[in-house]
C-alpha angles and dihedrals in degrees: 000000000000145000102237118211122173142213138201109222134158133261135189094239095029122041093220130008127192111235121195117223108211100215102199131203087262096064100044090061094046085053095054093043087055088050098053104041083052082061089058089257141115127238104201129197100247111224123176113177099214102016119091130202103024114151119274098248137024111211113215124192145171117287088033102289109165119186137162142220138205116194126213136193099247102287110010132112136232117260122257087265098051091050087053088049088056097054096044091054081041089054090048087057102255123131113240121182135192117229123198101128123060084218085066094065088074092058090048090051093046090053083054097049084050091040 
């Protein structure tokens, strides 16, 4: 499932046609990882050998702030284990966030700034 922006552009035979950008999962999470590295942080691709359904990337930040993220494809949800994985980070006291929306990397910035 996708974000859909669009934007007017011209063509020969219509003045102005509206054209759909697709944003991916893949995207999403570069564009986290920018964010965050602009903050002075890392954004680090999460691996647990074992362990499945940890989230996608560990944030890490100055003064010892720890934070993870889960990325999503534009609209989908994490699976039943990767929900259990959250709760049991969230239990342990770290922060995990789902991200499906661009415009969620500015709440997950902001948790850093008050962390």
């Amino acid at each position: 499932m996708y974000v859909h922006a669009h934007i007017e552009t011209q063509s020969p035979k219509r003045p102005f046609v509206q054209r759909s950008i697709k944003v991916t999962e893949k995207q999403l999470e570069q564009k986290l990882v920018k964010a965050v590295k602009n903050m002075g942080g890392l954004a680090l691709k999460f691996t647990s050998p074992g362990n499945d359904g940890m989230p996608d990337r560990i944030i890490l930040f100055k003064n010892g702030v720890v934070m993870f993220v889960e990325v999503k494809a534009p609209g989908e949800k994490p699976r039943p284990l990767q929900l259990a994985r959250h709760r049991l980070l969230r239990r342990l006291g770290f922060r995990v966030f789902v991200l499906d929306d661009e415009k969620q990397i500015g709440v997950i910035i902001d948790a850093i700034q008050t962390a």
